[in-house]
TISE-171685 format. One record per residue (C-alpha): residue number from 1; x negated, y, z negated; residue in three letters. Coordinates in steps of 0.2 Angstrom, whole numbers. Example, Ala and Ser with C-alpha at 12.3 -4.5 7.8 and 13.67 -1.06 7.14 Angstrom:
! TISE-171685
rec pos = 1; east = -62; north = -22; up = -39; code = ala .
rec pos = 2; east = -68; north = -5; up = -36; code = ser .
***
This chain:
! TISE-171685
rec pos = 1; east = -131; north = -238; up = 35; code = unk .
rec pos = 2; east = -126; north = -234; up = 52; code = unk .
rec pos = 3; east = -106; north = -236; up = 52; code = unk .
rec pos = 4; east = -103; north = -231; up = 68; code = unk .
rec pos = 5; east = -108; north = -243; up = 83; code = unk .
rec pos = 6; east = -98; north = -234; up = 97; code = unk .
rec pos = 7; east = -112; north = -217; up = 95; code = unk .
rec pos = 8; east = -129; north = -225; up = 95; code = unk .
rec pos = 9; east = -135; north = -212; up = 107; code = unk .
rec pos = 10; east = -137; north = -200; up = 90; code = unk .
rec pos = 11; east = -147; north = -213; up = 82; code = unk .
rec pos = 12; east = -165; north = -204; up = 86; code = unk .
rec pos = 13; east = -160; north = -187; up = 81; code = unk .
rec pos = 14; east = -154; north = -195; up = 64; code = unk .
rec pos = 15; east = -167; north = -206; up = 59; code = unk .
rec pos = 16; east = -180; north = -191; up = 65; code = unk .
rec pos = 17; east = -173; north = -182; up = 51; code = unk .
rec pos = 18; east = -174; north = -195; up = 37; code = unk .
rec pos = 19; east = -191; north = -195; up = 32; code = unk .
rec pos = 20; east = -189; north = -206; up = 20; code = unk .
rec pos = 21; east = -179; north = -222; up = 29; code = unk .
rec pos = 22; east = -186; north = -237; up = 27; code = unk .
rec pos = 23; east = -170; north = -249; up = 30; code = unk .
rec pos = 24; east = -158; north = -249; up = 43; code = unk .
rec pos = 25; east = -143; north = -257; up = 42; code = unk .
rec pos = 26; east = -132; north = -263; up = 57; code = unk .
rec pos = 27; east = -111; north = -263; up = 57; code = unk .
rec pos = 28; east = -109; north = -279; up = 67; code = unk .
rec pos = 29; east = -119; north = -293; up = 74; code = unk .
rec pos = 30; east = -120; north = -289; up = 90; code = unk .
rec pos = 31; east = -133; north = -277; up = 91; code = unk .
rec pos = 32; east = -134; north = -270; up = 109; code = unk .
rec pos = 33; east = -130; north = -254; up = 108; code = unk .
rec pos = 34; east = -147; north = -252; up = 97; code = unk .
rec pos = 35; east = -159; north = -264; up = 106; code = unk .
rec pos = 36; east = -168; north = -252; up = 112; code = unk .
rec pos = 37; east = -169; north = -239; up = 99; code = unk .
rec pos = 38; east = -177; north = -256; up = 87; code = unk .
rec pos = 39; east = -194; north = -250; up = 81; code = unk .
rec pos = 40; east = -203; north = -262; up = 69; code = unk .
rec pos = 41; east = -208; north = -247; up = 57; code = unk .
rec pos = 42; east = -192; north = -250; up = 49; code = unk .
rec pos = 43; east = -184; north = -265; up = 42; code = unk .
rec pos = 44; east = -168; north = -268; up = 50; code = unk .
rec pos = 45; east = -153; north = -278; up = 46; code = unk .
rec pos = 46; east = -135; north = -284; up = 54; code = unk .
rec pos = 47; east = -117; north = -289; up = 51; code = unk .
rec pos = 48; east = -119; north = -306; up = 57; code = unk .
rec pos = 49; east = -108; north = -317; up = 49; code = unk .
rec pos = 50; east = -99; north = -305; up = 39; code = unk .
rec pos = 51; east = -83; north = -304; up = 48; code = unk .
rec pos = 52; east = -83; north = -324; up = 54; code = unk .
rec pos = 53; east = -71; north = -329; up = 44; code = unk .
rec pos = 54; east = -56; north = -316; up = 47; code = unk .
rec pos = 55; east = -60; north = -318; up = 67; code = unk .
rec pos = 56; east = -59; north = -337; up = 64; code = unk .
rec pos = 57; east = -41; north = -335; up = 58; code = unk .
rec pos = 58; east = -36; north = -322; up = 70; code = unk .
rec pos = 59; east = -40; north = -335; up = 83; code = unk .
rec pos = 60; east = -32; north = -350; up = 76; code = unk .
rec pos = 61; east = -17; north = -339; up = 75; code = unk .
rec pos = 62; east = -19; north = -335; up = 93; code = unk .
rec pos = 63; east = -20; north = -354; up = 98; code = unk .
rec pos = 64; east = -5; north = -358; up = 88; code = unk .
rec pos = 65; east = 3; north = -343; up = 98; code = unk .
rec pos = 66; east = -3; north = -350; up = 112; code = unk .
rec pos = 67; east = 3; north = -368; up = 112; code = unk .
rec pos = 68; east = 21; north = -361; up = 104; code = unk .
rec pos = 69; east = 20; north = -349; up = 119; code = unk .
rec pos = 70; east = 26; north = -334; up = 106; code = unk .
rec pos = 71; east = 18; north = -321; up = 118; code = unk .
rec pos = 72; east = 31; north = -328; up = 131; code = unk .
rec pos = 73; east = 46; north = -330; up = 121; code = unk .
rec pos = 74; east = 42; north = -311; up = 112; code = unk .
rec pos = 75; east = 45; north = -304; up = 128; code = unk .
rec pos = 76; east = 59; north = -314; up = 137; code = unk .
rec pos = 77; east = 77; north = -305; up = 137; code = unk .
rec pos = 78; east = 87; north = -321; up = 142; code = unk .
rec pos = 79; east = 87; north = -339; up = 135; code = unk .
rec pos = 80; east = 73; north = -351; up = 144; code = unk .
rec pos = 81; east = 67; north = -369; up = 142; code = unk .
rec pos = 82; east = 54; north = -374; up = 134; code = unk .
rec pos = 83; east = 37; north = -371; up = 137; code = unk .
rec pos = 84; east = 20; north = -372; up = 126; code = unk .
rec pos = 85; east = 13; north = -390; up = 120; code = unk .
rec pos = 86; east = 7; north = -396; up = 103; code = unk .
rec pos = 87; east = -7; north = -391; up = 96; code = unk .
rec pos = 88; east = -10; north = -408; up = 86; code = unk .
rec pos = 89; east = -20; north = -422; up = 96; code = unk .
rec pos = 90; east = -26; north = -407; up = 111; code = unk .
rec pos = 91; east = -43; north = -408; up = 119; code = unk .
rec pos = 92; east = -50; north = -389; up = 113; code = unk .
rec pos = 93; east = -67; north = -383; up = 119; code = unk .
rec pos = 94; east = -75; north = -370; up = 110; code = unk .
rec pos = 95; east = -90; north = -361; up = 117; code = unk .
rec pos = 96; east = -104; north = -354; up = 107; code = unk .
rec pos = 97; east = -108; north = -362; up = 91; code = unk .
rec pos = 98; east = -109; north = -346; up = 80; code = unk .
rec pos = 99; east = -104; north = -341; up = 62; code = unk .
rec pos = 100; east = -86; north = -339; up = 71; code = unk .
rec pos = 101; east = -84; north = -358; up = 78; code = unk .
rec pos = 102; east = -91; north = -364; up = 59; code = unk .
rec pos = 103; east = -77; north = -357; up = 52; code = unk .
rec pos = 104; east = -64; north = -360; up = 66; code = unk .
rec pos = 105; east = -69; north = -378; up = 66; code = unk .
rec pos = 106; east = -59; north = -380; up = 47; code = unk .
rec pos = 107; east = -47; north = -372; up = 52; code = unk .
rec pos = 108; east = -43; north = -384; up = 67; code = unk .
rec pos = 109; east = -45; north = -401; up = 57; code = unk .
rec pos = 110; east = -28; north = -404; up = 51; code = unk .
rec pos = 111; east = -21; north = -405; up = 70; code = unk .
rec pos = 112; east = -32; north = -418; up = 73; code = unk .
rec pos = 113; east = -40; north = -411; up = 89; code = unk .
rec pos = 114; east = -52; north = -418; up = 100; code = unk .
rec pos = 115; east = -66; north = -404; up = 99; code = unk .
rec pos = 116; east = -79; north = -400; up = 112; code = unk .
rec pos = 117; east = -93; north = -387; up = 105; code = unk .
rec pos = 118; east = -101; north = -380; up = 120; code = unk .
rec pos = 119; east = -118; north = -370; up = 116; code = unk .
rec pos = 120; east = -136; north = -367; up = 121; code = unk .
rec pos = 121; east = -143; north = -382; up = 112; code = unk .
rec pos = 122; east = -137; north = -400; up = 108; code = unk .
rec pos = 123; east = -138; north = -399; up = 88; code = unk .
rec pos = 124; east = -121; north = -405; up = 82; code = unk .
rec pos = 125; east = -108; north = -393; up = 73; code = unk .
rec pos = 126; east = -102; north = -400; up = 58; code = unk .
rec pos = 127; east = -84; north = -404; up = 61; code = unk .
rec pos = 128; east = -86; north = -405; up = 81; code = unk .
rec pos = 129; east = -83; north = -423; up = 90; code = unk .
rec pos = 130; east = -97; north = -419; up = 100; code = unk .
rec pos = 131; east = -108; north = -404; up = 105; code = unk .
rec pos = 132; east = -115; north = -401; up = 121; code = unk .
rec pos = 133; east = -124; north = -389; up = 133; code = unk .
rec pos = 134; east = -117; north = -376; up = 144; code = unk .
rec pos = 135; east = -125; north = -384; up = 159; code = unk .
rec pos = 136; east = -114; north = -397; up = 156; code = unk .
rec pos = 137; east = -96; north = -383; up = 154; code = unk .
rec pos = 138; east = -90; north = -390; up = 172; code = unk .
rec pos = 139; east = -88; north = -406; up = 166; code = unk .
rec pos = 140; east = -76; north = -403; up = 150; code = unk .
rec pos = 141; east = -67; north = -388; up = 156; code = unk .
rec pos = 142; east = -55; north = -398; up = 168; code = unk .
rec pos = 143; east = -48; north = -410; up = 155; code = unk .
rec pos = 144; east = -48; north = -394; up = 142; code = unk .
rec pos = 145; east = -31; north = -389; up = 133; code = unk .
rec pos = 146; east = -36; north = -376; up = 124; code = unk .
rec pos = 147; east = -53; north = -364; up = 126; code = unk .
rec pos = 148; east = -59; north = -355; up = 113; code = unk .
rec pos = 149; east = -73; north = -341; up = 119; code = unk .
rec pos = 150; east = -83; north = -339; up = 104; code = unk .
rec pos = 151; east = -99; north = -332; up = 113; code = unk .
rec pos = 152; east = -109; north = -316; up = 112; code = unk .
rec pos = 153; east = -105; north = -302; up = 122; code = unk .
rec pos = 154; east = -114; north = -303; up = 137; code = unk .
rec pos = 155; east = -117; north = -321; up = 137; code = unk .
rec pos = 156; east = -115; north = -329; up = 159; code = unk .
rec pos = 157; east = -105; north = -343; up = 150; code = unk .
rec pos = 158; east = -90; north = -327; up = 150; code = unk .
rec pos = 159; east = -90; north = -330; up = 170; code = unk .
rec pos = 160; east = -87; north = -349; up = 173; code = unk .
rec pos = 161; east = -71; north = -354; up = 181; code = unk .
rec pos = 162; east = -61; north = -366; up = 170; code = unk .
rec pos = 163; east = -54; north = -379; up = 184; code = unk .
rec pos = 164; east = -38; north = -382; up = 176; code = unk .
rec pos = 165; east = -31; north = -366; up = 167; code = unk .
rec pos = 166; east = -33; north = -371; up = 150; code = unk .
rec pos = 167; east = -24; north = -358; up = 137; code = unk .
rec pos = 168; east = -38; north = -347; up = 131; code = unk .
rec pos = 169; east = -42; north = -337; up = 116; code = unk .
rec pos = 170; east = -53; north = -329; up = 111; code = unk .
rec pos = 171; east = -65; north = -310; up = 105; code = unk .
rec pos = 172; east = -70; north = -300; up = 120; code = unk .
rec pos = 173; east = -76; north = -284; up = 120; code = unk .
rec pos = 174; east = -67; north = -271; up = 131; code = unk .
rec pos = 175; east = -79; north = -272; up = 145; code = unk .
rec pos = 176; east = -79; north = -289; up = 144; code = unk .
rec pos = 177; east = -60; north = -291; up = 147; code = unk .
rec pos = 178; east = -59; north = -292; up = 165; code = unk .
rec pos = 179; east = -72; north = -308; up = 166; code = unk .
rec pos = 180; east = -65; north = -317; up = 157; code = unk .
rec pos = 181; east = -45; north = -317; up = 163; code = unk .
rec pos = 182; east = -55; north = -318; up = 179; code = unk .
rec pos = 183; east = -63; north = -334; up = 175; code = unk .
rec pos = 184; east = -47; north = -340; up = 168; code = unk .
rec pos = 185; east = -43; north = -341; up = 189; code = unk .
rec pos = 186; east = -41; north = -361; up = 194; code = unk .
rec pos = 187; east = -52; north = -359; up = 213; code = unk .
rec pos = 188; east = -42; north = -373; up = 221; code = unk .
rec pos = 189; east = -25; north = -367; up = 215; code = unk .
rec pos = 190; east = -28; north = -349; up = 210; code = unk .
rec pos = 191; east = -15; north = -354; up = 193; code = unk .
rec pos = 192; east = -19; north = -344; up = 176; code = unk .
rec pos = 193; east = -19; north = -352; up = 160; code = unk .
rec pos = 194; east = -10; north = -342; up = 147; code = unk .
rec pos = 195; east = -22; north = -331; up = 137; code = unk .
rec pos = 196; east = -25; north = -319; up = 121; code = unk .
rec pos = 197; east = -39; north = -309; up = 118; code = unk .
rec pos = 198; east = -45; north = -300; up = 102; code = unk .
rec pos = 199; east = -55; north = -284; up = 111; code = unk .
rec pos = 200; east = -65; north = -273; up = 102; code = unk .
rec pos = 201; east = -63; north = -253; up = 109; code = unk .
rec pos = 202; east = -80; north = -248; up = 116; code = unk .
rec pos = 203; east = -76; north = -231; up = 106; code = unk .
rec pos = 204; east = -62; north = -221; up = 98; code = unk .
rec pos = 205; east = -55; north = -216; up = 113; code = unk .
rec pos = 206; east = -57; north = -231; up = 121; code = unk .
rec pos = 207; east = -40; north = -235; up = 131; code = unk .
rec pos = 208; east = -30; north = -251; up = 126; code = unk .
rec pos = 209; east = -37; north = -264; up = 141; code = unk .
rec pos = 210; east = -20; north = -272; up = 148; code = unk .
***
């Protein structure tokens, strides 16, 4: 079981020394780091899916943050008006139709949303009004409330331009960070929608990316 994903450059001198591996196991789902070290003498194995469930609540939280505009008000020294919007009735897109948005989906039902799943194919994801492919992303993301990004690390879907700065939650990767708050950007009136981001360190010592 390989535990740590931030060191796969040491993964040849280990497996050289066990003479006797026949398995590999994988920490998370996303396998990158390893894709090029994958060697069909061994059986091999990931997290996928494991860790669905707990992401899928820590980005409902963040929607809810989101809409109460708790990230705002956490910081604000003086009394201001009020900002945010209701969650219940919104128009939210989630792209990627992964183990994540499955269990997300649940979790959205009670506020009665009107949601938009956005993947690769057009098989319908239970508890989705509609599903749809990413060629068609520009045509929901201007009437979008909320955007959940849900996709795999490196996926081009991360580098679209959302024309109406919905609020945006999401799990990035470090790297990923920058795309993402960039693509947040409206291009006719460079306006931000509001945005939290769980982001996985790229290593130990990797430097909080704000």
């Amino acid at each position: 079981m390989w535990a740590d994903p931030a060191r796969p450059d040491r993964f040849p001198d280990m497996v050289a020394e066990a003479e006797r591996l026949t398995w590999i196991q994988l920490p998370y789902a996303g396998i990158e780091p390893f894709a090029h070290h994958l060697d069909p003498r061994w059986s091999w194995t990931c997290g996928k899916g494991v860790y669905a469930p707990t992401v899928a609540e820590t980005v409902m939280a963040q929607v809810l943050a989101l809409c109460k505009n708790l990230h705002g008000y956490a910081r604000a020294t003086t009394w201001e008006g009020a900002v945010g919007r209701v969650l219940a009735g919104s128009r939210v897109t989630v792209l990627g139709g992964g183990g994540i948005t499955r269990c997300l989906l649940p979790l959205l039902a009670p506020f009665g949303c009107d949601v938009t799943v956005v993947r690769r194919s057009d098989e319908s994801v239970a508890g989705a009004d509609r599903t749809i492919t990413m060629n068609r992303l520009h045509e929901v993301l201007p009437r979008t409330d909320v955007l959940v990004l849900a996709l795999a690390p490196h996926h081009p879907a991360r580098r679209q331009h959302p024309g109406d700065g919905p609020r945006v939650a999401g799990a990035v990767r470090g790297r990923e960070r920058t795309a993402v708050l960039h693509g947040r950007r409206t291009p006719r009136s460079g306006r931000r929608g509001p945005g939290l981001l769980s982001v996985s360190p790229e290593g130990r010592r990797c430097p909080i990316p704000w």
